[in-house]
MDAnalysis code that builds the backbone (N, CA, C; Angstrom):
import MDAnalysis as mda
import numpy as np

u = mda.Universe.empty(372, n_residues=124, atom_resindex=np.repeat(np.arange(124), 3), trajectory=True)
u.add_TopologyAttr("name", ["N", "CA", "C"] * 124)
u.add_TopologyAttr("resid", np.arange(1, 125))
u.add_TopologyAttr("resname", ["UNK", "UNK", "UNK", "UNK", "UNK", "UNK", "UNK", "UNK", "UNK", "UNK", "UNK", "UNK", "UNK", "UNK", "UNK", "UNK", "UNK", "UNK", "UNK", "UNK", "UNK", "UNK", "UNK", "UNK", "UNK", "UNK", "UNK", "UNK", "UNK", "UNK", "UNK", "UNK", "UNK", "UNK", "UNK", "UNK", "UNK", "UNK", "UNK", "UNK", "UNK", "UNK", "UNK", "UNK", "UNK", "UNK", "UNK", "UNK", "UNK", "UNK", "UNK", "UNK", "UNK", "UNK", "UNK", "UNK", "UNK", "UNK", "UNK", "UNK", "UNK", "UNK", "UNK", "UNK", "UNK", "UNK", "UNK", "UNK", "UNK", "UNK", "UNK", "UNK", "UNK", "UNK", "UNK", "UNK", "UNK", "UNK", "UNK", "UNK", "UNK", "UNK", "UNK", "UNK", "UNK", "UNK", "UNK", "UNK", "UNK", "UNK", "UNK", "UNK", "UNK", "UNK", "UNK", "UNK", "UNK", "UNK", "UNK", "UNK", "UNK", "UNK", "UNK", "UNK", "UNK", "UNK", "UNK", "UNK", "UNK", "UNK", "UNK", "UNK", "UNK", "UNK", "UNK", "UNK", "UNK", "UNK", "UNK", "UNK", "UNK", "UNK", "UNK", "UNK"])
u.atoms.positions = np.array([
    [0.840, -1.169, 0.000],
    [0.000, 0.000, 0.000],
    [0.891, 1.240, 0.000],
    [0.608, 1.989, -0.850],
    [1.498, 3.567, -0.942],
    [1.288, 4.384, 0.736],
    [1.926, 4.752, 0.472],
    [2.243, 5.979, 1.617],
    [2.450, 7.422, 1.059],
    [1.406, 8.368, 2.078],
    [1.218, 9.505, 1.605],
    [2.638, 10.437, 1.887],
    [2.880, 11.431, 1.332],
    [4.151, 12.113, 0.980],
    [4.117, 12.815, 2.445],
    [5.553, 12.710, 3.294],
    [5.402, 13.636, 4.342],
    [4.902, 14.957, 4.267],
    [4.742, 15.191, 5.567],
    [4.044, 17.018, 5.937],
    [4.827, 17.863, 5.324],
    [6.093, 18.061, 5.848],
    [6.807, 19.055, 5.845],
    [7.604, 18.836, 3.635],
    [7.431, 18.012, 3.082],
    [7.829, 17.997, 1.720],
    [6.754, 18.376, 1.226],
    [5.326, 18.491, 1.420],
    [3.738, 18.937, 0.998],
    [3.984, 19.931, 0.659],
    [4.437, 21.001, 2.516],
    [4.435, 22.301, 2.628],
    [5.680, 22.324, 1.633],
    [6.761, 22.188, 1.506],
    [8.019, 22.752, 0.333],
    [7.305, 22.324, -0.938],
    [6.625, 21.562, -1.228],
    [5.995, 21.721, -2.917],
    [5.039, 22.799, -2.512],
    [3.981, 22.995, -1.953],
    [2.507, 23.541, -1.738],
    [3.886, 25.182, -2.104],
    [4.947, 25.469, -1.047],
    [5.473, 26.943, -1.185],
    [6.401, 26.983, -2.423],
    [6.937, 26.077, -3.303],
    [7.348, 26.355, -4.269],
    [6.246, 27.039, -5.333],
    [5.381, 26.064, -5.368],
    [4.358, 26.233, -6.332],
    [3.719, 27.701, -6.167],
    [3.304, 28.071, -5.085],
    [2.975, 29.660, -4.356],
    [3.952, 30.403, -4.500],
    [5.628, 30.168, -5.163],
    [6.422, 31.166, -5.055],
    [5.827, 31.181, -6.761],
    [5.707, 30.370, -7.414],
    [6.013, 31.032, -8.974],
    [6.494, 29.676, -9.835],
    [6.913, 28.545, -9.034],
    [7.160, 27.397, -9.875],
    [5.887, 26.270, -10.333],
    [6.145, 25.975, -11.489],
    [5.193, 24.464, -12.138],
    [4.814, 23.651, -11.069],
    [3.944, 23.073, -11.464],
    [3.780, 21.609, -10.697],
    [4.721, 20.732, -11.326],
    [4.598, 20.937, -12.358],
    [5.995, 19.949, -12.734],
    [7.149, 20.127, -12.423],
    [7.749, 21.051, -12.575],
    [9.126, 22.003, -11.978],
    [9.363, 21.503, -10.913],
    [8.325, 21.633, -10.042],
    [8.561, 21.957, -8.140],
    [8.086, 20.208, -8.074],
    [7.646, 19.067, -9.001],
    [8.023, 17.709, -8.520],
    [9.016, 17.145, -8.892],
    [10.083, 17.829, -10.216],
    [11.440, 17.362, -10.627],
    [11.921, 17.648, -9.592],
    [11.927, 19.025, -9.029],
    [12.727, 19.441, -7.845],
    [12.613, 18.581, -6.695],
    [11.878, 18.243, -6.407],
    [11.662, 17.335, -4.966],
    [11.720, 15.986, -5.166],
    [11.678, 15.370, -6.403],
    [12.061, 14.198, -6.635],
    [10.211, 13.062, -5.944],
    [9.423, 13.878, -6.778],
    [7.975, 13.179, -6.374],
    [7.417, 13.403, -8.401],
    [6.518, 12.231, -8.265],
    [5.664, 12.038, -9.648],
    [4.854, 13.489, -9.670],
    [4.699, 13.687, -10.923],
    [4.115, 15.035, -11.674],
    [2.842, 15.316, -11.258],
    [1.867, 13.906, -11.365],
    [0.571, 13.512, -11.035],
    [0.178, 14.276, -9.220],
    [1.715, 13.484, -8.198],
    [1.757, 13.727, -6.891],
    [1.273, 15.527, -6.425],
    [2.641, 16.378, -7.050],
    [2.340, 17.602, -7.054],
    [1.210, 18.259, -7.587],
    [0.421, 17.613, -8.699],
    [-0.893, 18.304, -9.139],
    [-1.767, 17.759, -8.272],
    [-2.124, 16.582, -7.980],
    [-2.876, 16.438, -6.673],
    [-2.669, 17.191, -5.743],
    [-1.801, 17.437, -4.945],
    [-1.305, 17.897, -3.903],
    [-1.821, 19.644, -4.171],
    [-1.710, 20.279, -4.936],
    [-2.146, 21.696, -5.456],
    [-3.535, 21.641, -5.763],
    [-4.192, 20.415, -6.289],
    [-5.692, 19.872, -6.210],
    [-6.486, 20.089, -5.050],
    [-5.791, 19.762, -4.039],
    [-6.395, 19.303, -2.660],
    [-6.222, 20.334, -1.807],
    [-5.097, 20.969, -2.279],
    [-4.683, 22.619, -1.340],
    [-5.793, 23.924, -1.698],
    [-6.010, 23.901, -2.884],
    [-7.026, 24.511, -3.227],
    [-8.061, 24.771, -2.896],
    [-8.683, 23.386, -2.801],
    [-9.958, 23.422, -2.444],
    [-10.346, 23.145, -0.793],
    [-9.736, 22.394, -0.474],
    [-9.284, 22.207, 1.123],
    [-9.004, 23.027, 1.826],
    [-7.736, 24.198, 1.472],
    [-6.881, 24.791, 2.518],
    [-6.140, 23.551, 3.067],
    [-6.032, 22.756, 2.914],
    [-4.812, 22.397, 3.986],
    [-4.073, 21.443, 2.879],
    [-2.871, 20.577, 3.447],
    [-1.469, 20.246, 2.676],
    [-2.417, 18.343, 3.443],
    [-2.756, 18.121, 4.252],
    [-3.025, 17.143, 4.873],
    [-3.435, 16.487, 4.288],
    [-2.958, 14.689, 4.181],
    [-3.104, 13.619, 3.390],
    [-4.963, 13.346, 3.835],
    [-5.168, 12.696, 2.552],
    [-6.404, 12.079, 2.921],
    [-6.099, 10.655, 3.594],
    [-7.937, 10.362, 4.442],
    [-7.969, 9.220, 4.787],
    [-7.315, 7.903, 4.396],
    [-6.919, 7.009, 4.275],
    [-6.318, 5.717, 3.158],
    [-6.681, 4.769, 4.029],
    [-7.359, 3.763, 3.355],
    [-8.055, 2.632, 4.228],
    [-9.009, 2.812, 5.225],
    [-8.954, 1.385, 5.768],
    [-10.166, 1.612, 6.885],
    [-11.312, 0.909, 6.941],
    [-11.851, 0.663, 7.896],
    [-13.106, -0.934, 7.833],
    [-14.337, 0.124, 6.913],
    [-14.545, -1.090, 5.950],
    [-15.930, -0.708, 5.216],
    [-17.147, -1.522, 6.009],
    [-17.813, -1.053, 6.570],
    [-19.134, -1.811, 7.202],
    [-20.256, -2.451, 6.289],
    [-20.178, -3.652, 6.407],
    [-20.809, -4.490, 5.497],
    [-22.303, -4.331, 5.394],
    [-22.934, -4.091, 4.198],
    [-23.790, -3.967, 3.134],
    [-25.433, -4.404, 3.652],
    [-24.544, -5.438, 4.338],
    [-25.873, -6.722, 4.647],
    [-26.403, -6.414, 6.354],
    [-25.679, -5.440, 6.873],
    [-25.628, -5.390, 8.324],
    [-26.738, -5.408, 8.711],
    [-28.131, -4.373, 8.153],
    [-29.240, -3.972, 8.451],
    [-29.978, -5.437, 8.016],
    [-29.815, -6.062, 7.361],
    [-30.774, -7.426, 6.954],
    [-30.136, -8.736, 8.333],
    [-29.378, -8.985, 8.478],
    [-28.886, -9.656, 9.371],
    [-29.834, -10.185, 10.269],
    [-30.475, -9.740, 10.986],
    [-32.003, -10.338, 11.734],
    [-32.735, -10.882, 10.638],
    [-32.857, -10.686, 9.606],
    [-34.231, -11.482, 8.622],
    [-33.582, -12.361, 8.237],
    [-32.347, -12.345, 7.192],
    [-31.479, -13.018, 6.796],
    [-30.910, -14.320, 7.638],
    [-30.999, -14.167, 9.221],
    [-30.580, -15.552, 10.321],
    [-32.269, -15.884, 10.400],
    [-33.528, -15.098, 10.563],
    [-34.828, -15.761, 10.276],
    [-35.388, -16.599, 9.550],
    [-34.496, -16.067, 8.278],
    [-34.981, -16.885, 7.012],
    [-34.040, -18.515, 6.836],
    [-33.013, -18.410, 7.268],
    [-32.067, -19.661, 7.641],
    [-32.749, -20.755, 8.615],
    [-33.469, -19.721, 10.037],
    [-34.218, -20.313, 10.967],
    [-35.219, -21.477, 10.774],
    [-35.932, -20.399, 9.638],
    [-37.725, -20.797, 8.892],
    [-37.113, -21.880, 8.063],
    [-36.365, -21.759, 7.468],
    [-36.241, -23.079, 6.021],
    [-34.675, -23.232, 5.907],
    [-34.246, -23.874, 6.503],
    [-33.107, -24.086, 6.658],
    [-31.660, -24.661, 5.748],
    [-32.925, -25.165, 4.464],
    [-31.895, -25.434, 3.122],
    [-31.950, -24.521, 2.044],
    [-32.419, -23.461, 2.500],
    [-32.568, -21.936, 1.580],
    [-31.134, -22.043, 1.321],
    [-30.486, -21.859, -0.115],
    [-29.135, -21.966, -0.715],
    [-29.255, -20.494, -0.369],
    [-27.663, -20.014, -0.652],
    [-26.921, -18.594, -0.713],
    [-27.563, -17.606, -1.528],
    [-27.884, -18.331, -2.474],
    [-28.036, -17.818, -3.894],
    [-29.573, -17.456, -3.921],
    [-30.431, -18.357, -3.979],
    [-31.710, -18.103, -3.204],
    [-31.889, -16.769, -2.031],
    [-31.378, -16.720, -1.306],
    [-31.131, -15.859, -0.213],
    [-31.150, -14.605, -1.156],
    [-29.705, -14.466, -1.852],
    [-29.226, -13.271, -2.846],
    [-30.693, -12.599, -3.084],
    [-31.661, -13.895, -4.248],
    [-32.674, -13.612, -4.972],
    [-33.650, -12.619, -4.382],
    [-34.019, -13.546, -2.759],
    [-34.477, -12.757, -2.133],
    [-34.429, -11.155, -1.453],
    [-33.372, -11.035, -1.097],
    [-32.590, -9.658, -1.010],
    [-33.338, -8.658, -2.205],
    [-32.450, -9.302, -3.030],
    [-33.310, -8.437, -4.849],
    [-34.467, -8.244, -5.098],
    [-35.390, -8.636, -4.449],
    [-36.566, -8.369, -4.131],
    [-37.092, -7.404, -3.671],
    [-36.420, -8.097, -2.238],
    [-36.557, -6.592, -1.342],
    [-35.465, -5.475, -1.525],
    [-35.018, -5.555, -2.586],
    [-34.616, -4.373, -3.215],
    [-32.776, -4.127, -2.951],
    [-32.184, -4.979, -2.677],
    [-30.908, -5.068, -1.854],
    [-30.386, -5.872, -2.705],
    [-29.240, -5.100, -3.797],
    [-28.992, -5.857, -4.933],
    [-27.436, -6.762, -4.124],
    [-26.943, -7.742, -3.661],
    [-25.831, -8.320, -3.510],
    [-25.085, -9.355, -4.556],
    [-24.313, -9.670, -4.409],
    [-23.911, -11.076, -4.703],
    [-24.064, -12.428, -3.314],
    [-24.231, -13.552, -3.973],
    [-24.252, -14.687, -2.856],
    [-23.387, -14.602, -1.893],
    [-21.715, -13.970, -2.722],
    [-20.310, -14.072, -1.994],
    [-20.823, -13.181, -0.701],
    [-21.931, -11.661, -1.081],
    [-22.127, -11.031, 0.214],
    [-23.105, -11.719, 0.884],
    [-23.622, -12.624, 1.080],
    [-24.162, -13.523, 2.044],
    [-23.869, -14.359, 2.665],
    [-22.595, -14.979, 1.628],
    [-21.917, -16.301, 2.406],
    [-21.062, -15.579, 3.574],
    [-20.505, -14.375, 3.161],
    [-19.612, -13.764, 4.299],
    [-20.496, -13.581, 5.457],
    [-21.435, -13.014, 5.237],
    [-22.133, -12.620, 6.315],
    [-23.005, -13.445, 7.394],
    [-23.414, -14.665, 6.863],
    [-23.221, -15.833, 7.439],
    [-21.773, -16.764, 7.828],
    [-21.230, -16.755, 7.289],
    [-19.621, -17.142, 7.904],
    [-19.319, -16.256, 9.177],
    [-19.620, -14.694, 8.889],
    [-19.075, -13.950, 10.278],
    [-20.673, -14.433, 11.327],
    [-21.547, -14.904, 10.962],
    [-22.305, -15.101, 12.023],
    [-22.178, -16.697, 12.806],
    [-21.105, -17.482, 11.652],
    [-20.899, -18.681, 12.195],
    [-21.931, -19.612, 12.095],
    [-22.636, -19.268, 10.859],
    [-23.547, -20.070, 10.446],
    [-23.352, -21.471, 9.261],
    [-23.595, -21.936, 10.026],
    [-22.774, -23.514, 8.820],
    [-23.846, -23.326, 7.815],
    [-24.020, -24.282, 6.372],
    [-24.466, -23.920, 5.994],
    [-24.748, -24.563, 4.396],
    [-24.163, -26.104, 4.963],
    [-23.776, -26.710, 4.138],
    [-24.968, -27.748, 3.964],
    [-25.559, -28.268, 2.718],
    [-26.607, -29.365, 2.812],
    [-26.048, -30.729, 3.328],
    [-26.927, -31.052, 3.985],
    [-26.865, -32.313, 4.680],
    [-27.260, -33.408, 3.590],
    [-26.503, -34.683, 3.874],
    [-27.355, -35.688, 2.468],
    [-28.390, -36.212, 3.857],
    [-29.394, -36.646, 3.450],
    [-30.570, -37.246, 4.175],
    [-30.274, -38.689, 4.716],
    [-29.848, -39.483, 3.653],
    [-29.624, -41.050, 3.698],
    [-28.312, -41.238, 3.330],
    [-27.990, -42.667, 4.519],
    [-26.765, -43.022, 4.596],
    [-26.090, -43.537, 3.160],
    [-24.981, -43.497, 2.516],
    [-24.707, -44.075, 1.856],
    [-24.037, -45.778, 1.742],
    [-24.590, -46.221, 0.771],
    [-24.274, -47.584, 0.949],
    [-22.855, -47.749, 0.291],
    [-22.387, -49.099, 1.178],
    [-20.779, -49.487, 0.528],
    [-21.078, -50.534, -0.596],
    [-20.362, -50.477, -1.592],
    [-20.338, -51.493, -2.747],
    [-19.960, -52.530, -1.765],
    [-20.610, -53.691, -2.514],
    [-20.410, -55.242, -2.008],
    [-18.993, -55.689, -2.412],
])
């Protein structure tokens, strides 16, 4: 994962650029990508400040608010597939993929696998 450009090299591009030099100029000079310094004059602009943005960080999953219906509906009929589940969602208007259900049952520790009914027999 990249790492945002220190404080104090921000402020020496952010004051080159405010004295009279390029964005390009003032990132040959500092030894940062062309792209870096026009962002960086991007964000000063409109911001006021030199300060990196956020980078990363927990995304709170999609499905959080269904989670009570979604362990109901597992409850009620218990060989409801993933995918089925999905369908249902889409219904009620909550477009996912299965993958966002299987997770969300995995973090609830919900097994989830079909059972075979009858024993299998051994060849003679």
């Amino acid at each position: 994962m990249t790492k945002p450009l220190d404080q104090d090299l921000r402020i020496r591009i952010v004051e080159a650029i405010e004295a009279g030099s390029s964005c390009r100029a003032a990132a040959k000079r500092f030894g940062v990508s062309e792209s870096a310094a026009i962002k960086l004059m991007q964000r000063y602009r409109t911001t006021g400040t030199v300060a990196p943005g956020k980078i990363g960080g927990h995304r709170r999953a999609i499905l959080e608010p269904e989670r009570d219906w979604l362990l109901g509906r597992i409850s009620d009929q218990p060989d409801l597939t993933v995918r089925a589940l999905a369908d249902e969602l889409a219904e009620r208007g909550i477009l996912v993929s299965h993958v966002s259900v299987w997770n969300l049952l995995r973090r609830e520790r919900q097994t989830h696998k079909k059972k075979c009914t009858r024993q299998r027999t051994e060849p003679a």
